[in-house]
N, C-alpha and C positions, 0 to 999 in steps of 0.2 A: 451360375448366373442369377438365380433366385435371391441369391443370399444377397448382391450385391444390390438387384429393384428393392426389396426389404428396408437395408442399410440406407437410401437415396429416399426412402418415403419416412423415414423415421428420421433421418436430416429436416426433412422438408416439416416434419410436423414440431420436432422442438424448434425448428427456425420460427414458424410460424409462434409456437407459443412464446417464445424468449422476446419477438416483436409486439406481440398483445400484452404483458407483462412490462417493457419499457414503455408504453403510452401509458401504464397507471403512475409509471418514476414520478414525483412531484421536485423538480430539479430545481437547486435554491440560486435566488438572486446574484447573478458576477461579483457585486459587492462583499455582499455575505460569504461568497467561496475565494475574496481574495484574501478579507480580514482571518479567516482561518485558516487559510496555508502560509501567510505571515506568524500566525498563531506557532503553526505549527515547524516553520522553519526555525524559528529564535527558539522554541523550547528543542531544539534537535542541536540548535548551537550549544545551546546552555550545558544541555545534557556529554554533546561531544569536549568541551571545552572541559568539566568537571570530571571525565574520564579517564582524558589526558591527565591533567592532576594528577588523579589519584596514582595514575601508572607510572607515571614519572616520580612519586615520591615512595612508590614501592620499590620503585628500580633504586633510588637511590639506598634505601634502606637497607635491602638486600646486599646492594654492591657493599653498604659496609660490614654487614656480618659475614657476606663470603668474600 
């Protein structure tokens, strides 16, 4: 039963500090957080679209030598 009051106060104390540590987050403007996950979706396009590519011209390559 010890272990478990223990386990329930050391919950209780990183909750406590995890909540004192997000009041210092400095969380950036809607704007600013839309222009980078657009940023970040087209370079993830980019990225997926160029790996197909390449797999697709390996595949073919392969398929002609075997």
């Amino acid at each position: 039963m010890a272990g478990v009051i223990e386990y329930i106060e050391q919950s209780r104390t990183f909750l406590g500090e995890v909540s004192t540590e997000l009041r210092k987050v400095v969380w950036p403007p809607r704007k600013e957080t839309l222009a980078f996950t657009w940023v970040v979706l087209i370079v993830v396009a980019f990225v997926a679209v160029y790996l197909g590519l390449v797999d697709f011209l390996l595949s073919m390559a392969l398929g002609l030598v075997f």
